[in-house]
RODO-2510 file (C-alpha; in nm, 4 decimals, decimal comma):
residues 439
     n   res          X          Y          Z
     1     x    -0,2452     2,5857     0,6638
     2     x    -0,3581     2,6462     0,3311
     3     x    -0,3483     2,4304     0,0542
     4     x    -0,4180     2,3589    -0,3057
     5     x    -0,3587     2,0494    -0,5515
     6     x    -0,0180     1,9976    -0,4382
     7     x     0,2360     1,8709    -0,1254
     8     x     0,2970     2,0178     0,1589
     9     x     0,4449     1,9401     0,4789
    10     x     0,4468     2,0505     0,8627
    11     x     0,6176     1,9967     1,1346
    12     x     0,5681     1,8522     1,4718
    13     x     0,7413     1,9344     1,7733
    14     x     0,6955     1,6113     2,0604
    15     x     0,8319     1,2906     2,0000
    16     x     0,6063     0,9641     1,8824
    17     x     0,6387     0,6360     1,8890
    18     x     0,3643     0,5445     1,7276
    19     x     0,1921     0,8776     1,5517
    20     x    -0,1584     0,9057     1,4522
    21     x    -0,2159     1,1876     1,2093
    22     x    -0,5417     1,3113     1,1224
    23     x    -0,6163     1,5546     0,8803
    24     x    -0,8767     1,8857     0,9213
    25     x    -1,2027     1,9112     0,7461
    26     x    -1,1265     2,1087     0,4055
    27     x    -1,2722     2,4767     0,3567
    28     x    -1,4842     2,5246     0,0709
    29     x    -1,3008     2,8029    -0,1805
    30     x    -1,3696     2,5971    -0,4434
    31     x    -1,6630     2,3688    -0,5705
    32     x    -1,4360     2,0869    -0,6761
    33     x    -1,4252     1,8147    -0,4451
    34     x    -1,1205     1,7475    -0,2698
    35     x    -0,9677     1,5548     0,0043
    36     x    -0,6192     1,5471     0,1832
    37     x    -0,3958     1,2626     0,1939
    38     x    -0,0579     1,1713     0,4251
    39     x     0,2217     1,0624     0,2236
    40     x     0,4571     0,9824     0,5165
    41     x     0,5364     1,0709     0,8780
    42     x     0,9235     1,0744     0,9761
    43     x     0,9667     1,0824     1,3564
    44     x     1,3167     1,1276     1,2627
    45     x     1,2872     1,5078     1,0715
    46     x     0,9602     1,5698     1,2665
    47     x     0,7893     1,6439     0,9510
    48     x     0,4578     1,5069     0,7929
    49     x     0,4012     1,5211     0,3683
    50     x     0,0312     1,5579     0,3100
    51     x    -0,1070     1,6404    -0,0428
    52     x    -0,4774     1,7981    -0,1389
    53     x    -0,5857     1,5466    -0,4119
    54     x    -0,9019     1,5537    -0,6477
    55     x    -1,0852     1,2265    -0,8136
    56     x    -0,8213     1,1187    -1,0872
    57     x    -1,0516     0,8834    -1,3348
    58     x    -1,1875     1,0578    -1,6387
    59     x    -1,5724     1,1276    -1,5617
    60     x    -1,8340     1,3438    -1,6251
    61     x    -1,7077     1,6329    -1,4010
    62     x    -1,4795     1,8928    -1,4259
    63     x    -1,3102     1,7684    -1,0946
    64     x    -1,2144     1,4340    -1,2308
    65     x    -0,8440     1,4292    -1,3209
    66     x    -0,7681     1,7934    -1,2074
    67     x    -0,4480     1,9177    -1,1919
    68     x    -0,6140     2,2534    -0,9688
    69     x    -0,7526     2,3782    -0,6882
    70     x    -0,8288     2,6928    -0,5268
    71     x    -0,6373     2,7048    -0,2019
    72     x    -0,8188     2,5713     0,0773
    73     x    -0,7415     2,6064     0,4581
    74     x    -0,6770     2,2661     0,6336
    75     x    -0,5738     2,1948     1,0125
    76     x    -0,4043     1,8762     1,1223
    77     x    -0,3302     1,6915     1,4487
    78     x    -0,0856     1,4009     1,5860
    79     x    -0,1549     1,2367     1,8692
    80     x    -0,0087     0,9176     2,0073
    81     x    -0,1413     0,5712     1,9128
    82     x    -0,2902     0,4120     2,3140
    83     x    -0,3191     0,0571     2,1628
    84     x    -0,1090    -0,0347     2,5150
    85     x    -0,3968     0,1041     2,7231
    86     x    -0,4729     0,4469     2,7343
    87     x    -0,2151     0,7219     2,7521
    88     x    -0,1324     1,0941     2,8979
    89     x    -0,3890     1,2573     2,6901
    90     x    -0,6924     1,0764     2,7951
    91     x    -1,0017     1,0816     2,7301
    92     x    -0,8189     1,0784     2,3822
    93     x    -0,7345     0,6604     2,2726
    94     x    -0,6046     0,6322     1,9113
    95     x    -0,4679     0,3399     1,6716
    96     x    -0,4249     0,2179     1,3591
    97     x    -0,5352    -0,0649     1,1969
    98     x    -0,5158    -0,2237     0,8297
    99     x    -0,7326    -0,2391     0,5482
   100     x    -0,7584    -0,6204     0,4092
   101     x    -0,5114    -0,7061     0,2006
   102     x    -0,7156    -0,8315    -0,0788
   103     x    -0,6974    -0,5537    -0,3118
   104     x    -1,0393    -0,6809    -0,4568
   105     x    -1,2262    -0,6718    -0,0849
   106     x    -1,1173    -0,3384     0,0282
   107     x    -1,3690    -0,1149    -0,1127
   108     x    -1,6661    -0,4071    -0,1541
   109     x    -1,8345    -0,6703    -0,0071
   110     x    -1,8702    -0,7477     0,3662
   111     x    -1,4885    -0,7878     0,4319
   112     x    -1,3862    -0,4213     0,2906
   113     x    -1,5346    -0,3131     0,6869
   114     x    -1,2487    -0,3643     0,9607
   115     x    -1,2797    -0,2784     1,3655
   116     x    -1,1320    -0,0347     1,5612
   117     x    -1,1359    -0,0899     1,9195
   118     x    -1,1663     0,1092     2,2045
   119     x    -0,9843    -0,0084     2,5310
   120     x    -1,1452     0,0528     2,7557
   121     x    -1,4592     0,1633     2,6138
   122     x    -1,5915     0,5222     2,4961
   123     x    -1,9715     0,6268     2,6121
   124     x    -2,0976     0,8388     2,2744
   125     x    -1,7572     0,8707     2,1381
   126     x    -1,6779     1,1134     1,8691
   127     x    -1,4695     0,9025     1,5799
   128     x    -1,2234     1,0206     1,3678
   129     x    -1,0139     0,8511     1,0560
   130     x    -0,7493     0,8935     0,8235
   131     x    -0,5551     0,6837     0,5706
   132     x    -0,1620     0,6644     0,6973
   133     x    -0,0023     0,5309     0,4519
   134     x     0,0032     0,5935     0,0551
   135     x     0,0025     0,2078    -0,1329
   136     x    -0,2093     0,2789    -0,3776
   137     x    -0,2337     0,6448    -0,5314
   138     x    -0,5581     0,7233    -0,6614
   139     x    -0,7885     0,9259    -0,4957
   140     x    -0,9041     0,7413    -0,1222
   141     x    -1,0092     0,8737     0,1949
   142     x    -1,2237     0,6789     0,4827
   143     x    -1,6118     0,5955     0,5633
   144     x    -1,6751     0,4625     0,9161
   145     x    -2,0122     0,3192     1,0679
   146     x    -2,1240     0,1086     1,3879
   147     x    -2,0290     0,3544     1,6308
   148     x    -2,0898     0,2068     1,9702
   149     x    -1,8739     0,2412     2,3238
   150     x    -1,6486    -0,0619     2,2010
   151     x    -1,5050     0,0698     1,8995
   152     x    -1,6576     0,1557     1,5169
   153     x    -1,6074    -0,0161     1,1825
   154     x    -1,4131     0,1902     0,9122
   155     x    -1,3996     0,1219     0,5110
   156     x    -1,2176     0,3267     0,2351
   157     x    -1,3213     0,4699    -0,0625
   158     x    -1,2147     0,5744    -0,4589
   159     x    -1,4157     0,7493    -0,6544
   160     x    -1,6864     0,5501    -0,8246
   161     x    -1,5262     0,4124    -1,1139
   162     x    -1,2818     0,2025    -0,9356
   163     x    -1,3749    -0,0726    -0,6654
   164     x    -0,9774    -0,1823    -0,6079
   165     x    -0,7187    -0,0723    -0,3812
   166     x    -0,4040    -0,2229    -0,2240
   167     x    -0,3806    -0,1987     0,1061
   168     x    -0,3400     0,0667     0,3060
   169     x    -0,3224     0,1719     0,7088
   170     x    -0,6057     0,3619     0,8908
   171     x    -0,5232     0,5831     1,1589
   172     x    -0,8148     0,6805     1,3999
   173     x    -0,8944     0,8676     1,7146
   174     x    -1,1725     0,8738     1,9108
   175     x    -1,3105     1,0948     2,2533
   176     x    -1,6310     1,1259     2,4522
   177     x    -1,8858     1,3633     2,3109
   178     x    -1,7681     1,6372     2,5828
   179     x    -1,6514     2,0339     2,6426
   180     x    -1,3092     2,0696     2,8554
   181     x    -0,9830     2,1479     2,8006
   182     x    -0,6836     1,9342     2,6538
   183     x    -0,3284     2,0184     2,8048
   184     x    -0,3881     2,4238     2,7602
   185     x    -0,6379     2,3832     2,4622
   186     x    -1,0257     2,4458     2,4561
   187     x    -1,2274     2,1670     2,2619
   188     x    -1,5634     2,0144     2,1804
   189     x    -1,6651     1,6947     2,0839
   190     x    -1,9841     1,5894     1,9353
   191     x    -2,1969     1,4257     1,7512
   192     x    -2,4828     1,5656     1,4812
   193     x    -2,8145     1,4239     1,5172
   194     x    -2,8699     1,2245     1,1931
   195     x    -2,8964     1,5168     0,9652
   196     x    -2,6329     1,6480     0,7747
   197     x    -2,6738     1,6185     0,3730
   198     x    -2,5185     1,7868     0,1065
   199     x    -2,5886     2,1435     0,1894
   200     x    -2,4524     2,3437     0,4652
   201     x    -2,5590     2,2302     0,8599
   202     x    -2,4888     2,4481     1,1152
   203     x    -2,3131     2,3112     1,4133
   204     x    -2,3288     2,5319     1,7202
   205     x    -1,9937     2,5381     1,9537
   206     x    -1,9846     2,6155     2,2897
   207     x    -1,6334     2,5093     2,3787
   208     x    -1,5735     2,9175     2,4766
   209     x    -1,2976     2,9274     2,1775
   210     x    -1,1148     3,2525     2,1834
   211     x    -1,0304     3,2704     1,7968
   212     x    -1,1843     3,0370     1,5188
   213     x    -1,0784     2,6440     1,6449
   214     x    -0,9598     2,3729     1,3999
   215     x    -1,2029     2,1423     1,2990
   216     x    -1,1943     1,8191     1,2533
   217     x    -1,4773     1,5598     1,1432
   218     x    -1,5953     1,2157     0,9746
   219     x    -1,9580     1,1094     0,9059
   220     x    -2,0198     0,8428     1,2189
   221     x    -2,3226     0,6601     0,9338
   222     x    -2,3138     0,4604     0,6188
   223     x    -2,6351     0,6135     0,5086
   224     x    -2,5106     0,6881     0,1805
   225     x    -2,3449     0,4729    -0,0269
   226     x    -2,2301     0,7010    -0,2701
   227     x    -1,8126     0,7960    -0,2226
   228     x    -1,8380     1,1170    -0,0399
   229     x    -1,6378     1,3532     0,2199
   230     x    -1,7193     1,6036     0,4357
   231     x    -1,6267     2,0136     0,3580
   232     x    -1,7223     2,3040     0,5884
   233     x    -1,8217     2,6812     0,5598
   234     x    -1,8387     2,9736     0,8369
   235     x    -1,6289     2,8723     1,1333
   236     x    -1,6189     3,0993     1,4023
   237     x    -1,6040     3,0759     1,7984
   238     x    -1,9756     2,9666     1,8172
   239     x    -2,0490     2,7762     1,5092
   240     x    -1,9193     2,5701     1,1862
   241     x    -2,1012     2,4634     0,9441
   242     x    -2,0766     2,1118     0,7387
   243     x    -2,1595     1,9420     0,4399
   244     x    -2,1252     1,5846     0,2662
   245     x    -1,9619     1,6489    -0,0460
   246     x    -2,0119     1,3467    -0,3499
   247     x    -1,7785     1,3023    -0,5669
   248     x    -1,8780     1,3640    -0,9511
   249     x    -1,6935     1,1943    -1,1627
   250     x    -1,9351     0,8723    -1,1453
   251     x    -2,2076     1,1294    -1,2309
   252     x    -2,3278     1,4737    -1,1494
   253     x    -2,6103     1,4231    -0,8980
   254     x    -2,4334     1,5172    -0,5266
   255     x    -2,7861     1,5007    -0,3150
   256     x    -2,6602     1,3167    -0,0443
   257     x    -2,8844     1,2056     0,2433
   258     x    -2,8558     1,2342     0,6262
   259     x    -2,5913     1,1635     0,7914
   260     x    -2,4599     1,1856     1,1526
   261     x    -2,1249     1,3669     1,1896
   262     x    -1,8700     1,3583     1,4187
   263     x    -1,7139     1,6856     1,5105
   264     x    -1,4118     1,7659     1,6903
   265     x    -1,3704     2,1518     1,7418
   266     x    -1,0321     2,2573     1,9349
   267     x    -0,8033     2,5626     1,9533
   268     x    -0,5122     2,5604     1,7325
   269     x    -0,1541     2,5679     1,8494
   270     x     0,1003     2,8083     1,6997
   271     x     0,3615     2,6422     1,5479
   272     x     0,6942     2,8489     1,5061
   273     x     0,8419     2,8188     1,1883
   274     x     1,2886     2,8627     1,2573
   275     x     1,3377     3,0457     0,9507
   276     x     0,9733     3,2651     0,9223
   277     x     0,7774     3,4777     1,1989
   278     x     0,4116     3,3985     1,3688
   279     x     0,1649     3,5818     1,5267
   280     x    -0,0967     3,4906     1,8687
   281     x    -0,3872     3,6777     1,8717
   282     x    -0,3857     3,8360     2,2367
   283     x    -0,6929     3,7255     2,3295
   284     x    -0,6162     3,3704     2,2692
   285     x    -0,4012     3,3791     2,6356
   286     x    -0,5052     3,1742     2,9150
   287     x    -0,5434     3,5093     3,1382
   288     x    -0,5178     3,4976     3,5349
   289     x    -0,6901     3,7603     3,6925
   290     x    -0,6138     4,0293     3,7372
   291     x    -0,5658     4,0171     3,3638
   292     x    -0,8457     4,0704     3,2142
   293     x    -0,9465     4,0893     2,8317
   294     x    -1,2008     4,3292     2,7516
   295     x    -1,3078     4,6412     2,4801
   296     x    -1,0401     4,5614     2,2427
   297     x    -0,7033     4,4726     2,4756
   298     x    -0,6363     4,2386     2,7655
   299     x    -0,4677     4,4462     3,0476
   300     x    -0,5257     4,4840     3,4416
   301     x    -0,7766     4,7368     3,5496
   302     x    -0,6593     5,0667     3,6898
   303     x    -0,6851     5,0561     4,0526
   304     x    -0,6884     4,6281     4,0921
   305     x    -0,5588     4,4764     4,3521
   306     x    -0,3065     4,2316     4,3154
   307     x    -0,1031     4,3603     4,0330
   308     x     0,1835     4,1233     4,0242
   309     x    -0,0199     3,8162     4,0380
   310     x    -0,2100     3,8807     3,7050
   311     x    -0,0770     3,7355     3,4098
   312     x    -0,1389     3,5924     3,0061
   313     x     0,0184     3,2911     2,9098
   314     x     0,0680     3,1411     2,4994
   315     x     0,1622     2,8770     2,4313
   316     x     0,3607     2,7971     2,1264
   317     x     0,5371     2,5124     1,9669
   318     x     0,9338     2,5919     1,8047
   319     x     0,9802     2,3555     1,5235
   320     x     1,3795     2,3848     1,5890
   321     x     1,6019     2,5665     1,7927
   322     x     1,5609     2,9212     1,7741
   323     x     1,8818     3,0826     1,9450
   324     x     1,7713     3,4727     1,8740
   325     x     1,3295     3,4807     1,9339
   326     x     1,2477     3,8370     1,9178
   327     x     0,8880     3,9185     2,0633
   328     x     0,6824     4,2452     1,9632
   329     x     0,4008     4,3791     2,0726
   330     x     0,0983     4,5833     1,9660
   331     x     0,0518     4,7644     2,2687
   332     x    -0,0877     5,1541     2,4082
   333     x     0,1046     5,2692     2,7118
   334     x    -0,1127     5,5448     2,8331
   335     x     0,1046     5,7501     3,0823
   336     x     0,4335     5,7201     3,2965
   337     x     0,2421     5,4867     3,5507
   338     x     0,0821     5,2772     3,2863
   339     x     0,3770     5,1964     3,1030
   340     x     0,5047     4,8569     3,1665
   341     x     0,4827     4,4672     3,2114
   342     x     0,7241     4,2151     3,3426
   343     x     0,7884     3,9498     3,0879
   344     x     0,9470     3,5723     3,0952
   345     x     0,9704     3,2502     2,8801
   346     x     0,8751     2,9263     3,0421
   347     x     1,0238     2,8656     3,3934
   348     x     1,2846     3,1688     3,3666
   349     x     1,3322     3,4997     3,5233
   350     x     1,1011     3,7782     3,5107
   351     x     1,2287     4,1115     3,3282
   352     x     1,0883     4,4781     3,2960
   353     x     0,9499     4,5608     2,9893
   354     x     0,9276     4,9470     2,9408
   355     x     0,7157     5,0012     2,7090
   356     x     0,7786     5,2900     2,4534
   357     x     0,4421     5,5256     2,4455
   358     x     0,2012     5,6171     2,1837
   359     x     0,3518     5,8337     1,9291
   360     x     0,7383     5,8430     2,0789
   361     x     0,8724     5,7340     1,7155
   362     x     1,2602     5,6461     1,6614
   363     x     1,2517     5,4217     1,9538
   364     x     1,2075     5,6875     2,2382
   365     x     1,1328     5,4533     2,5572
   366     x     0,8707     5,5416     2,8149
   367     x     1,2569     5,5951     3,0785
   368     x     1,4135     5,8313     2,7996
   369     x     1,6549     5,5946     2,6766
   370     x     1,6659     5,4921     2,3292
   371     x     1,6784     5,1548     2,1893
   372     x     2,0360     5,1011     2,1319
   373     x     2,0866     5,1910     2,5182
   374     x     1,9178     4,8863     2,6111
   375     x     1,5512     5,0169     2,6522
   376     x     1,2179     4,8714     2,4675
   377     x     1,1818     5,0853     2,1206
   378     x     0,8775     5,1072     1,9186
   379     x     0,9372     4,9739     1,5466
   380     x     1,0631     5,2684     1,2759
   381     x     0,7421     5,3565     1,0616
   382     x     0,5365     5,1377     1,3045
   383     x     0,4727     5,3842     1,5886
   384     x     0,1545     5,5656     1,4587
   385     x    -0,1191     5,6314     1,7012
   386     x    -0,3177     5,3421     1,5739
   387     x    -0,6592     5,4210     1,8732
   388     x    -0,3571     5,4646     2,0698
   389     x    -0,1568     5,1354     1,9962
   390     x     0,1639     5,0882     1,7988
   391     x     0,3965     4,7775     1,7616
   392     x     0,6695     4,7852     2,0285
   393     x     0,9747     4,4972     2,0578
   394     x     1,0971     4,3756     2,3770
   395     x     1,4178     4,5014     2,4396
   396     x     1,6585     4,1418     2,4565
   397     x     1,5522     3,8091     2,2477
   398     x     1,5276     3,4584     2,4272
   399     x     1,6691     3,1207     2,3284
   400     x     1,3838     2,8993     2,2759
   401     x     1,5010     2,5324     2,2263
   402     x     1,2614     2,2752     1,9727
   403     x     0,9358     2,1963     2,1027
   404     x     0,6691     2,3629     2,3512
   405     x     0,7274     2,7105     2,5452
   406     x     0,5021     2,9439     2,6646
   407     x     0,5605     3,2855     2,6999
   408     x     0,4582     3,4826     3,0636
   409     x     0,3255     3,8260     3,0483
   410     x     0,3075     3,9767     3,3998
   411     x     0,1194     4,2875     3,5480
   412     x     0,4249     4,5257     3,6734
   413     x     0,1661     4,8243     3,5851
   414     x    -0,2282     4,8610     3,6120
   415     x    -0,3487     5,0064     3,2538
   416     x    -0,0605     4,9120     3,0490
   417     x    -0,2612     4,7219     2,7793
   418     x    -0,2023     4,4660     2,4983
   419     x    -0,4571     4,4958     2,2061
   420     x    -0,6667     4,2329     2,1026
   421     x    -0,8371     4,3949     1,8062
   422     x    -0,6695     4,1730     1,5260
   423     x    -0,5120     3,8226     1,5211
   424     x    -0,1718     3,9269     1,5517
   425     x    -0,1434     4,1210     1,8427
   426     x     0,1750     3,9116     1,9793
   427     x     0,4704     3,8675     1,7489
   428     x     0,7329     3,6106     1,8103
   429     x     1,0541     3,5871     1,5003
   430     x     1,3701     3,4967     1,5025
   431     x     1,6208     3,7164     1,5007
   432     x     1,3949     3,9898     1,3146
   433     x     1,0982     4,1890     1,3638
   434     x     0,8602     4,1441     1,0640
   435     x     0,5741     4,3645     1,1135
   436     x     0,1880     4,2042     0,9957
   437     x    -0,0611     4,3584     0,8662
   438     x    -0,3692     4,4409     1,1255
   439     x    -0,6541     4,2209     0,9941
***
């Protein structure tokens, strides 16, 4: 999501007990530091309230008691707390526990440092923290240190001017340095060797990410004592890049020396907003051959055997019910025999999807029929030969109840073929067809 000096909120679809919300490392649009904060998390509503906040003491830079920022783009996650032992996500454990609640120890001395444990314990685990609750308002986000397979040691931080804060809830989660795959989601977790400053370190991925991942990361080292927070630059399938940010309001030096970083790269969901429209790159489909992606569309190879047992899956979260989803397609049909998929949500029946070929405008289907006859149309003003592709609608909508559903796409057809040239090749609305722009 993107974000400036502001609220905003999102919404979750599973249900919690105990949530643990972390929030994304920030981009870097703008120079002037910034850090997220949650405000509250209502397992009620299903709804978190973050804000993007800047240092608020008067100090010598122009960040201090801003009222602006450029928008940045920030990811989040929620995950279940495993203090009762560890829980259906494993490797993933995750807790919370509280700052001390002398409002003079929490940012000095040897007390301001409080344990998190792991249970049982982590071999090079990959730390994460964030502050839960919202006591005390001025700008405050998390340092950790003493990362070992039993747990870490986390402290807060203001900005320098102010060595006070009440008391306040850390959240954490914490992994093995590894590459695998969480429920249907690619991720990497590791750790920087002891090198990351205040300009730009690239960290390679190899996690075999399909479109840019959220990233998430907190330095794992104390090395500098100055209050500081992490930004990044450049993220792409194969690399982000990171840098410890200081905050200038104390002064205007923001050398920063090296520190090791914990990084915790993972393929975003695609949350469904009931109201708005969203887009899956087509690409981003966990593809059983025969379906292949390659060249610029996913599709089955003219002349492979085993049509029928080729498919794409997505995966998408609703964030309510959504009685009327509409799905659309960018899409070239090449002939009469290349012309079609079967298509199903979740556990449901499969139906024929006729798909309307290049150039057949007013909603001509590959059969004859036209849309209003119960046939697959291409979209009015939408149905340009585009390299051949043009944004087609399935012909009926599904009911798609809150929470998790993924979406089948079958081979019916050998070189029928789904592009995968932008990052919103698959369109899921409600009720509507809202056409994106190709990036």
């Amino acid at each position: 999501m993107n974000v400036g000096v502001s609220t905003f909120a999102a919404s979750f679809a599973g249900d919690y007990a105990q949530p643990v919300v972390i929030a994304g490392v920030p981009t870097h649009t703008g120079d002037e530091e910034i850090i997220i904060r949650v405000t509250s998390v209502d397992t009620r509503t299903k709804t978190i309230q973050f804000y993007a906040d800047t240092p608020n003491h008067q100090g010598e830079g122009t960040a201090c008691s801003a009222t602006f920022h450029l928008a940045e783009e920030v990811a989040w996650m929620i995950v279940e707390s495993t203090a009762a032992g560890p829980g259906p996500d494993a490797p993933v454990q995750a807790g919370t526990v509280m700052s001390p609640a002398d409002a003079d120890a929490t940012m000095a001395g040897p007390s301001r440092w409080v344990d998190a444990v792991f249970n049982p314990p982590i071999q090079n685990p990959v730390c994460l923290s964030q502050i839960q609750s919202h006591n005390g308002g001025d700008f405050c986000k998390t340092r950790q240190r003493n990362a070992s397979p039993n747990g870490f040691q986390i402290t807060m931080e203001e900005d320098g001017y102010d060595t006070r804060h009440k008391q306040e809830t850390y959240g954490w989660v914490a992994l093995p340095a590894a590459t695998g795959v969480l429920g249907p989601l690619h991720y990497q977790a590791l750790n920087t060797p002891d090198a990351v400053t205040h300009t730009p370190y690239p960290v390679p991925l190899s996690g075999g990410f399909r479109t840019a991942p959220a990233i998430f990361a907190s330095m794992q080292t104390f090395d500098g004592g100055d209050p500081s927070a992490l930004r990044r630059t450049d993220t792409s399938t194969t690399s982000v890049s990171v840098f410890v940010e200081e905050e200038t309001c104390t002064d205007l030096e923001q050398a920063h020396t090296t520190e090791v970083v914990g990084v915790l790269a993972i393929e975003a969901t695609h949350q469904i907003d009931s109201q708005l429209q969203s887009t899956l790159p087509a690409g981003l489909g966990d593809l059983t051959p025969p379906m292949i992606a390659e060249h610029d569309y996913v599709h089955i190879p003219n002349g492979s055997p085993g049509v029928g047992s080729g498919e794409a899956q997505y995966n998408f979260n609703c964030d309510a019910a959504v009685p009327e989803l509409l799905l659309a397609f960018e899409v070239r049909a090449p002939n009469g025999n290349d012309d079609s998929f079967f298509i199903g949500m979740d556990s449901g029946d499969h139906f024929t999807w006729h798909i309307p070929r290049t150039n057949t405008d007013g909603g001509v289907s590959a059969n004859g029929a036209t849309a209003t006859q119960g046939a697959s149309g291409c979209v009015r003003g939408h149905c340009e030969d585009t390299g051949g592709f043009h944004w087609a609608t399935y012909q009926d909508t599904f009911a798609a109840g809150r929470g998790r559903h993924t979406l089948h796409v079958y081979g019916r057809e050998d070189g029928t073929q789904v592009s995968s040239r932008g990052a919103t090749s698959v369109c899921l609305a409600c009720k509507h067809v809202i056409i994106p722009e190709l990036s």
